[in-house]
N, C-alpha and C positions, 0 to 999 in steps of 0.2 A: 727759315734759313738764317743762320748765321751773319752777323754783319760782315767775315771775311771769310777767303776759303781763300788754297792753295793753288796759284797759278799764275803766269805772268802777262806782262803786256810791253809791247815795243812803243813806249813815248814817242813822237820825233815833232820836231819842228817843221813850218810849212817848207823849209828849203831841204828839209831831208825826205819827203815823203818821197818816195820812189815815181809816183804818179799822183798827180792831184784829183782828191774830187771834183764833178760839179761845180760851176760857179755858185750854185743854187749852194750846196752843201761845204763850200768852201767859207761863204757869205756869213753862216751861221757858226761854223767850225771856228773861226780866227777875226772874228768881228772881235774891239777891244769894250762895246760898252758893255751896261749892265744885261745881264742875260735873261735877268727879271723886270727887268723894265720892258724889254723887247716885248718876251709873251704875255706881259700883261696889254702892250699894246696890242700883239698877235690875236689876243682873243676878247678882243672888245674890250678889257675890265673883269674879265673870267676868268681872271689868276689866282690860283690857292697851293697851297702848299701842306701835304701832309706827310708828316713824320712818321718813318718805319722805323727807325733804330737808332737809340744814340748812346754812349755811353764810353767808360775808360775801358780799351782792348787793346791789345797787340797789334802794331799798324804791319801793315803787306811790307815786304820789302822794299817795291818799289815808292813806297809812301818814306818811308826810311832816308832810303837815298835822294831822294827830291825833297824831306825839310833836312836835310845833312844831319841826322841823329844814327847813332846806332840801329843796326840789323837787330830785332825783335824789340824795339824800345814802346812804351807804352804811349797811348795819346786815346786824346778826346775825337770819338768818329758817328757822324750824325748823317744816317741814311734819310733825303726823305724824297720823294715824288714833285716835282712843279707839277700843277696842272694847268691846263686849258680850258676852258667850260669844262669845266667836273674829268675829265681825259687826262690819264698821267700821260707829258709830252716829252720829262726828262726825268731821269733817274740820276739824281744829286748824294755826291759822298765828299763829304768835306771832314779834315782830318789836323792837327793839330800836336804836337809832340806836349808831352803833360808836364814836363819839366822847366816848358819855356809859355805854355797855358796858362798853368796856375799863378806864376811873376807876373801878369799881363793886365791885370784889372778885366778884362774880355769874360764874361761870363756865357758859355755856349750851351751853359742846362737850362738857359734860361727862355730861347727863344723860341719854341713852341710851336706854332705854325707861321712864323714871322719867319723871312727869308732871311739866310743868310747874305746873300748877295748885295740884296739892298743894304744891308748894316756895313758890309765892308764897302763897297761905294759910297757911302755918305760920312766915311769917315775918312779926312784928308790925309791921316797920317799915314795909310796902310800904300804901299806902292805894289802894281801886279807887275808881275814876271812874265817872262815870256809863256804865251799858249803852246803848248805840246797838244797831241792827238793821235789819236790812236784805234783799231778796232776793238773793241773793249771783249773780254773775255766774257760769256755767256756764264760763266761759275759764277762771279762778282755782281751779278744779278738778284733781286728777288725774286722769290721760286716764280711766281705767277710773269714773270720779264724773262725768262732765261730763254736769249736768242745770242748764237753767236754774231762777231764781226759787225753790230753796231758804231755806228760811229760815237766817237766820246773826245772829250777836249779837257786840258786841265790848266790850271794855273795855281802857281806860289804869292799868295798876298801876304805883305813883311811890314810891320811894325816894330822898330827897335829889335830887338828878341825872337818875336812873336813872327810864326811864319803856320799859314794855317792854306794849308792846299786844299783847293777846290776843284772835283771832277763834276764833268758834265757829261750823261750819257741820253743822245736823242733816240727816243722811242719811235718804232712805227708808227703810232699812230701820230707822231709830229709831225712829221714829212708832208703830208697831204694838205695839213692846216697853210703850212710853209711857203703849198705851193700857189695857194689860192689868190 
């Protein structure tokens, strides 16, 4: 699959959701720390990160309008898997407009199976924006994940220029880990 397809999704913030999740799913939805720290604590130490897709593409619209660039503008977009003890738990697509990338000194072809998360949390400059959330379109998916109406969370982290949105989408098989 593709690292993007055509389809939308309704952002909204915790005071706009129509009805809230779950405490349980609220907790992880709009929690402000690292979300890599978390499941590495979540799963003993059995955090790994593999990379599905990265590379310069045409960001979604909705990626457009949330780092304020033009509709169809280019950017650096890096799909990959958190896992759990070997279990993908979230489906990560973090995105980057190329224009305000490349100014940045930030090199994102560079980190491999190294989370992004942790590098923007350990770096004091970057400031995160407000969590948005969403049920995430099942198109926006890797084919082997495509389930609609998942829950998904995003944020804008901004450095001078540089503004590099990070989505988060919890897997099925997170939940159960979640709940234990």
């Amino acid at each position: 699959m593709p690292c993007s397809a055509l389809q939308t999704a309704d952002w909204l913030t915790r005071d706009q959701l129509p009805s809230a999740p779950t405490a349980g799913v609220c907790d992880w939805l709009f929690n402000q720390d690292s979300l890599t720290r978390r499941l590495t604590e979540l799963s003993a130490n059995g955090f790994s990160v593999t990379p599905l897709c990265e590379g310069w593409l045409a960001l979604r619209d909705d990626e457009c309008a949330a780092l304020d660039v033009p509709p169809g503008s280019q950017g650096w977009v890096r799909e990959v898997y958190l896992r759990g003890n070997g279990q993908p738990w979230v489906f990560a697509r973090s995105v980057a407009a190329r224009q305000a990338l490349e100014g940045s000194g930030l090199d994102l072809q560079q980190l491999g199976s190294r989370s992004l998360g942790e590098l923007l949390f350990s770096d004091q400059a970057f400031a995160r924006g407000e969590l948005q959330v969403c049920r995430y379109p099942g198109a926006w998916l890797p084919a082997e994940a495509v389930q609609d109406g998942l829950w998904a969370r995003r944020s804008c982290f901004r450095r001078e220029q540089l503004a590099v949105l990070v989505a988060e989408v919890f897997l099925p098989a997170f939940w159960p880990a979640a709940s234990r």
